[in-house]
C-alpha positions in Angstrom: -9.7 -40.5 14.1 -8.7 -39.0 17.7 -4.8 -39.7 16.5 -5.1 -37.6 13.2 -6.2 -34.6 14.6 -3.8 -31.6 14.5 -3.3 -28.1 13.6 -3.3 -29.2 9.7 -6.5 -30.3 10.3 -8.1 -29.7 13.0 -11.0 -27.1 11.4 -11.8 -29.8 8.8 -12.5 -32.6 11.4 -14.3 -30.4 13.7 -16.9 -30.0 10.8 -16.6 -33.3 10.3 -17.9 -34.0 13.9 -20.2 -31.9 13.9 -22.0 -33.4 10.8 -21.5 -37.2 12.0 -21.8 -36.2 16.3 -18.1 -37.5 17.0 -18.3 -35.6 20.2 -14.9 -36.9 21.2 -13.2 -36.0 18.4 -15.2 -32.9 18.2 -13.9 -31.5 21.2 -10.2 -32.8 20.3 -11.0 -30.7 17.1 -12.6 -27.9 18.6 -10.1 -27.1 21.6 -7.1 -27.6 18.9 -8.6 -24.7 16.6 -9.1 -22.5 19.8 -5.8 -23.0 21.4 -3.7 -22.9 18.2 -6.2 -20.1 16.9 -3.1 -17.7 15.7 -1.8 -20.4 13.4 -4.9 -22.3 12.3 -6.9 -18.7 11.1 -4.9 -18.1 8.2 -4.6 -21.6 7.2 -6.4 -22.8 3.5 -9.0 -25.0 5.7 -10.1 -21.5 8.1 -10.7 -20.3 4.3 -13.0 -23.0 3.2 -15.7 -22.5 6.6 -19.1 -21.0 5.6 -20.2 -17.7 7.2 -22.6 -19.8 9.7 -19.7 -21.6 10.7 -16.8 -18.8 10.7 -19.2 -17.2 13.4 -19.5 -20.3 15.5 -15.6 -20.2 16.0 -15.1 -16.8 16.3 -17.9 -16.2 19.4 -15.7 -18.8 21.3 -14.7 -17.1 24.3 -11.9 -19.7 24.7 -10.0 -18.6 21.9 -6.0 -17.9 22.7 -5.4 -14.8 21.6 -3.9 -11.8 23.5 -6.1 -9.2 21.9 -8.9 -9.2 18.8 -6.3 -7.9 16.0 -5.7 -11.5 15.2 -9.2 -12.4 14.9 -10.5 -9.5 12.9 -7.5 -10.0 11.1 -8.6 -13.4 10.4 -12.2 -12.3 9.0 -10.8 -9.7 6.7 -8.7 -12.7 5.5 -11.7 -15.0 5.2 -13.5 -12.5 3.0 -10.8 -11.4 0.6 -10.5 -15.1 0.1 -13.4 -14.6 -2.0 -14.8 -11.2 -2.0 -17.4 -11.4 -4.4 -19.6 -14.2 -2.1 -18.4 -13.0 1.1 -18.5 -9.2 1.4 -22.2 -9.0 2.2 -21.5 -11.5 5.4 -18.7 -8.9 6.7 -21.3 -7.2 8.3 -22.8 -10.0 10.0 -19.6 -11.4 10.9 -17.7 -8.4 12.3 -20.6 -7.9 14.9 -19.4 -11.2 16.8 -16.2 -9.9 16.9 -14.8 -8.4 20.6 -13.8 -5.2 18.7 -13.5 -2.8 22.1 -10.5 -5.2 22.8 -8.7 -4.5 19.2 -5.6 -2.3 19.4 -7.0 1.6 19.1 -4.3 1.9 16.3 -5.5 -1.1 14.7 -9.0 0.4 14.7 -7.9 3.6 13.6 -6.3 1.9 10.4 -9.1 -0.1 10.2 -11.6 2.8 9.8 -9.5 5.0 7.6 -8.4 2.1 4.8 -10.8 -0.5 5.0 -13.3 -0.6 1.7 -15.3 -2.9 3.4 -16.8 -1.4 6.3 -21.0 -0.5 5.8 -22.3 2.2 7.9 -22.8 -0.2 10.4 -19.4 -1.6 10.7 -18.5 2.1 11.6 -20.9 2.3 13.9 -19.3 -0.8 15.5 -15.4 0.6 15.7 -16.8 3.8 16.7 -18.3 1.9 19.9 -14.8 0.0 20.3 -12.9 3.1 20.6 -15.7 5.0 22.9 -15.3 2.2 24.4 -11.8 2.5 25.2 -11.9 6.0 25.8 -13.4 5.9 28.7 -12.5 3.2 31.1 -14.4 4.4 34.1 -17.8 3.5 32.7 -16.9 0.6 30.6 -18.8 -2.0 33.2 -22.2 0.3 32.0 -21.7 -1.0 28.6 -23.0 -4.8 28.1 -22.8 -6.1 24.2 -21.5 -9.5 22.8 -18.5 -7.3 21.4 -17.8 -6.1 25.1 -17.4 -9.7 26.9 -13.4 -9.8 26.8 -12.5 -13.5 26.0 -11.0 -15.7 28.8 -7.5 -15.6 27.5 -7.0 -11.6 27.0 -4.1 -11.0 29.5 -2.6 -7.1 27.8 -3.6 -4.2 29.9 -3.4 -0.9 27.8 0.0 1.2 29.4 2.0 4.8 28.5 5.6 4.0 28.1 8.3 6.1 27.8 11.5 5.1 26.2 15.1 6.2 26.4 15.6 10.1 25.7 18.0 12.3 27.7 18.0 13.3 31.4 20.1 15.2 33.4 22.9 15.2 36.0 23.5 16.9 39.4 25.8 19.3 37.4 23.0 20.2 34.8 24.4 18.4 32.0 22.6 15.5 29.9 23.1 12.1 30.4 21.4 8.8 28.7 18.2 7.4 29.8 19.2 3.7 29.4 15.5 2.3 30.8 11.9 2.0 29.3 9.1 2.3 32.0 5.9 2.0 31.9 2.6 3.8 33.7 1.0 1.9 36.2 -2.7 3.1 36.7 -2.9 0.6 39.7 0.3 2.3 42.1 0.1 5.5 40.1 4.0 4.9 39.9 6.4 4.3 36.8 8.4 1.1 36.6 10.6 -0.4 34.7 9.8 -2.3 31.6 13.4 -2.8 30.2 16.5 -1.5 30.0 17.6 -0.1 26.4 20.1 -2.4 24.3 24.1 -1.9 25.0 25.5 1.6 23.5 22.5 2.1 22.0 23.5 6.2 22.1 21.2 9.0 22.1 18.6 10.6 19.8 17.4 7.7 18.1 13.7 6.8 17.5 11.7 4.6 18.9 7.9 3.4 17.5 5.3 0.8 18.3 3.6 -1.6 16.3 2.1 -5.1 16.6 3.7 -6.1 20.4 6.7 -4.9 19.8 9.1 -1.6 19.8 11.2 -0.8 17.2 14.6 1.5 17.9 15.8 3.0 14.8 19.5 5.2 14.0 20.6 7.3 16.6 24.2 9.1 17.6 26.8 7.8 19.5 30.3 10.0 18.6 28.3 10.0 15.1 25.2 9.0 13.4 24.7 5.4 13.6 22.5 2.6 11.2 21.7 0.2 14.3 17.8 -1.3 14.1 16.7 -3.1 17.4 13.4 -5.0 18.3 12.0 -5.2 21.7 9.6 -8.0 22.2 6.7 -6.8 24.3 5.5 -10.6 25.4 9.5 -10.9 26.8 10.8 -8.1 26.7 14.1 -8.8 25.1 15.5 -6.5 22.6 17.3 -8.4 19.1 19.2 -6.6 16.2 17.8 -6.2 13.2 18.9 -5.6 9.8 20.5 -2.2 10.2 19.1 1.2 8.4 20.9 2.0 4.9 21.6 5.1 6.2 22.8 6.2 9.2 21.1 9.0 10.7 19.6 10.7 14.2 17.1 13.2 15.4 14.9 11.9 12.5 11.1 10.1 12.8 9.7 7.1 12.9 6.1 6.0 12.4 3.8 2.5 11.9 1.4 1.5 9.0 0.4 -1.7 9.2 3.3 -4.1 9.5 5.6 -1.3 8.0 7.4 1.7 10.1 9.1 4.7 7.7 12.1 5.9 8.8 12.1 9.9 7.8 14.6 12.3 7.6 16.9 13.5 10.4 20.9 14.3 10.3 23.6 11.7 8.7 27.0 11.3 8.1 28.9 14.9 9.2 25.4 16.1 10.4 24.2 16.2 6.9 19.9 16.9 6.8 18.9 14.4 4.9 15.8 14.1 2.8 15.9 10.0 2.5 13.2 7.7 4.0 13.2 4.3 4.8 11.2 1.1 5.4 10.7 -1.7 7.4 8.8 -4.9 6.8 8.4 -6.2 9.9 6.9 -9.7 9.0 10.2 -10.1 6.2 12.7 -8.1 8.3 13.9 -6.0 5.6 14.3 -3.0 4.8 14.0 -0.9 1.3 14.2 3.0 -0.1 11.2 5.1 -0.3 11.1 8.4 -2.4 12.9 11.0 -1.3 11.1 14.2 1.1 10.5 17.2 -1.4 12.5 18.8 1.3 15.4 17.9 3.5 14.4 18.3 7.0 15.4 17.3 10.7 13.4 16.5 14.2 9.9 17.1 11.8 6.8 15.5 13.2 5.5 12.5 11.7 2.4 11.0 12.3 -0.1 8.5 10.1 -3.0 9.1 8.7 -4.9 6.7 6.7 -3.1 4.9 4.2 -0.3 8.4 4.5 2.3 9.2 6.5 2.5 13.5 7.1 5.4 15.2 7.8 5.1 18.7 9.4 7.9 21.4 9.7 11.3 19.9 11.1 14.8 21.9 10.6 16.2 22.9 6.9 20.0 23.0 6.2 20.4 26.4 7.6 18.5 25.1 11.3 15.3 27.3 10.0 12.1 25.7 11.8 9.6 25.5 8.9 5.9 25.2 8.8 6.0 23.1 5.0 3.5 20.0 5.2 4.9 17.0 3.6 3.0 13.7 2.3 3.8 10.3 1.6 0.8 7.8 -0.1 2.4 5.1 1.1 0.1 3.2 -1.7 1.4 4.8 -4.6 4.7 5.6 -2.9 4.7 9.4 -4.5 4.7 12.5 -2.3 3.0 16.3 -2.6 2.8 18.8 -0.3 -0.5 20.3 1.6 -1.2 23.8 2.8 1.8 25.2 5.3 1.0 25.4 8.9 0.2 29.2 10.3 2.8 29.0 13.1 6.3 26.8 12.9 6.3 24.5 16.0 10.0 23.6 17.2 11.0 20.5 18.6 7.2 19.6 18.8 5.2 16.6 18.2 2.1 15.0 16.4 -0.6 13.0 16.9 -4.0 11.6 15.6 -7.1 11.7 17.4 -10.2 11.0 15.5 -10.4 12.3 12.1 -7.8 15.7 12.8 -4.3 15.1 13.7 -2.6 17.5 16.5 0.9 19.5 16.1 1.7 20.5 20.0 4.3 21.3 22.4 7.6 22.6 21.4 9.5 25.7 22.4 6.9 27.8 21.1 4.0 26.5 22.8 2.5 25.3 20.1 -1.5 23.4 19.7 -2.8 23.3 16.0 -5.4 21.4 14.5 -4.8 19.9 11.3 -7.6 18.4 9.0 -7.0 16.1 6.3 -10.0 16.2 4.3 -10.0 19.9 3.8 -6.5 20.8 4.5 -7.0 23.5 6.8 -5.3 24.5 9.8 -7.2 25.7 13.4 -5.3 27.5 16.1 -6.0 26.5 19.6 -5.1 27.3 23.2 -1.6 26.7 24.3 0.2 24.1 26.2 1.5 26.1 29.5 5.0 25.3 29.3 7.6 24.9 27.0 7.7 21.4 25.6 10.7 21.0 23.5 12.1 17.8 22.5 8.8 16.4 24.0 6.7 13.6 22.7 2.7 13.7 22.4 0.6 10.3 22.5 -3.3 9.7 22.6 -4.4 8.5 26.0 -8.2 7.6 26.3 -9.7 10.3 24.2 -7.1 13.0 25.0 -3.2 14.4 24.0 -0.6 14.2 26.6 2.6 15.9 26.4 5.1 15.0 28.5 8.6 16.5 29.8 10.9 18.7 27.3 13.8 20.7 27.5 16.7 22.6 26.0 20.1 23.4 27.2 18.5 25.1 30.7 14.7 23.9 30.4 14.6 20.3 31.5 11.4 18.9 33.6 9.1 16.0 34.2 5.7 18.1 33.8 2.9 16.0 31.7 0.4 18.5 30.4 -3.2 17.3 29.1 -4.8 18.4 26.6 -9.0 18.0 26.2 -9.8 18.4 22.6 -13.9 18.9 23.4 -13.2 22.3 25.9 -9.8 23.4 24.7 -8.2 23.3 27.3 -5.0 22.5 29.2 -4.2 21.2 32.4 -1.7 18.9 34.2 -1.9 15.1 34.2 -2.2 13.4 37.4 1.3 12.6 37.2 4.7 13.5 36.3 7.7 11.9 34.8 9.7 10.6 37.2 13.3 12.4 36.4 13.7 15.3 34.0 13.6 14.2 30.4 13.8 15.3 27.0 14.3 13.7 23.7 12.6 10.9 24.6 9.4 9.2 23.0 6.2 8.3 24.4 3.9 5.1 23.4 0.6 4.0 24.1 1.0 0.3 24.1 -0.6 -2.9 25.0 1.5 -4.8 27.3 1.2 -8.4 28.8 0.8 -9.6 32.3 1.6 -6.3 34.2 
């Protein structure tokens, strides 16, 4: 029996020890299931365990995974297997999960799609993302869901990739690197260097370990797709975009990142959007935006992807709100913005999402279940062609410029007082058009 054990099935002969005390080939079994976790959890024979025993896998501390995506993943997977007997056990299940070590986007999506969360199941993600939020008292928490598991080896960094800095003579020039904050020196360093001729104004988003770099302009727009590999760090062409395009949006939902808007062929403002499925590596057409628009901000939201303001034809900033249900794939429009925010950015943070920065100095609060806007106070400088990103519990807004306004200043916004102030740090060279990421990455 110790010679048949493998990963095809491993989970059916550690039951099978357990019931007939093989302890040999139970901990054969056992330590095959925990070290080969990520492929054996989706597997027909993960499917077939009972909730007593899915729980006596899943509060293994020795399980190999990098973070709990995988093994939440995994449940959610077990009880759609067969939803009418195992929907009550979520519950029950869930809470031997190590949720504070879940991705904050995951939970996020998590908490805003999934049909199967009880009150108490919230009440669990809302204590992962506290959780999160505020690292300097995490050691005065102490629940099963806060022991990190002995493999966990991803520390949660802001990176900042590509954009445009500039010269000695005041002109732009290409940031060719990605860096990455480190908490510990209080110093940026290097994470990886962009892929050849990669240009300028393209897009860059995160999802699941890895970056994706979509379009860009090099002489003119281009269609090139890239993946950087968080674990290694290597960047590999992908299928390129169907259309080539710059200073346009990306986002991730899930294993999916839309591709929206920006300029095309002869500078064209184009209204098309695009998608990537990362697990198949291709791409397909979504509907087209109502309206045309270029360097919008896009953020996700749920199950939707929201596009606010951007550039028409005629380079007018608008304040039109724009939305995708990526479910049904149909758009509508929600109530206009009271201020147009130029070459600004958004983000979500708890149930609200944030427009900021820009030209105009902009901070509005956007609500989603009652479609109202909220003006709040203002950023203290100018953040053009700046990125926002969530970082623990608050909205950072880093560098900027124009033609004669480029700097390195991160501001920090605290949505409980309303107030700005500067981060602890700075940029470390003058950047604009670059994007910002709150990632997990491995082994720094």
């Amino acid at each position: 029996m110790m010679t048949q054990v493998d990963v095809t099935n491993c989970v059916r002969f550690w039951r099978l020890s357990e019931v007939y005390q093989l302890h040999k080939v139970l901990r054969k079994a056992k330590g095959l299931v925990l070290a080969e976790f990520k492929t054996v959890a989706f597997s027909d024979q993960f499917k077939e365990l009972s909730c007593s025993e899915l729980i006596d896998v899943i509060k293994e501390d020795d399980i190999r995974v990098d973070d709990e995506d995988v093994v939440v993943e995994c449940v959610l997977d077990w009880v759609s297997h067969d939803v009418k007997n195992r929907t009550s056990s979520f519950e029950t299940v869930l809470e031997r999960t190590r949720l504070p070590y879940c991705s904050s986007k995951y939970l996020w999506h998590m908490k805003n799609t999934c049909q199967l969360l009880t009150p108490k199941c919230v009440e669990y993600v809302n204590e992962a993302l506290s959780f999160q939020a505020d690292p300097a008292h995490q050691h005065e928490v102490s629940t099963g869901r806060t022991q990190p598991r002995t493999h966990f080896h991803v520390k949660r960094r802001l990176v900042v990739a590509g954009g445009l800095t500039c010269t000695e003579e005041d002109q732009y020039a290409e940031n060719n690197v990605c860096q990455f904050y480190n908490d510990d020196t209080s110093c940026w360093e290097t994470l990886t260097e962009m892929p050849p001729s990669v240009g300028m104004l393209y897009s860059v988003c995160y999802l699941g370990r890895s970056l994706l770099l979509t379009g860009g302009k090099k002489g003119g727009a281009l269609n090139q797709c890239w993946l950087c590999d968080l674990a290694t760090r290597k960047w590999e062409a992908m299928p390129p975009l169907s259309t080539a395009r710059w200073y346009h949006r990306s986002v991730s939902l899930g294993d999916s990142v839309y591709v929206v808007g920006g300029k095309g062929v002869g500078d064209e403002v184009l209204a098309s959007v695009e998608c990537f499925n990362v697990k198949r590596r291709q791409w397909s057409a979504m509907p087209d935006l109502p309206r045309a628009v270029t360097a919008a901000m896009v953020v996700t939201y749920g199950n939707k992807v929201f596009v606010f303001g951007g550039q028409d034809e005629q380079d007018v900033f608008l304040c039109c709100t724009q939305v995708l249900d990526t479910t049904r794939g149909q758009w509508s429009t929600r109530s206009d913005s009271p201020d147009a925010c130029e070459l600004g950015a958004a983000v979500t943070l708890n149930d609200v999402i944030y427009v900021v920065g820009g030209f105009t100095r902009t901070c509005l609060k956007y609500s989603p279940a009652t479609d109202t806007w909220t003006r709040l106070s203002q950023p203290r400088e100018s953040h053009g062609n700046a990125p926002a990103v969530v970082w623990r519990g608050c909205v950072l807004v880093a560098g900027g410029g124009g033609s004669k306004l480029r700097f390195s200043v991160i501001e920090h916004y605290h949505p409980l007082t309303d107030t700005w102030s500067q981060w602890k740090s700075e940029l470390n060279m003058k950047l604009a058009c670059h994007d910002m990421l709150n990632v997990d990455l491995y082994d720094v």
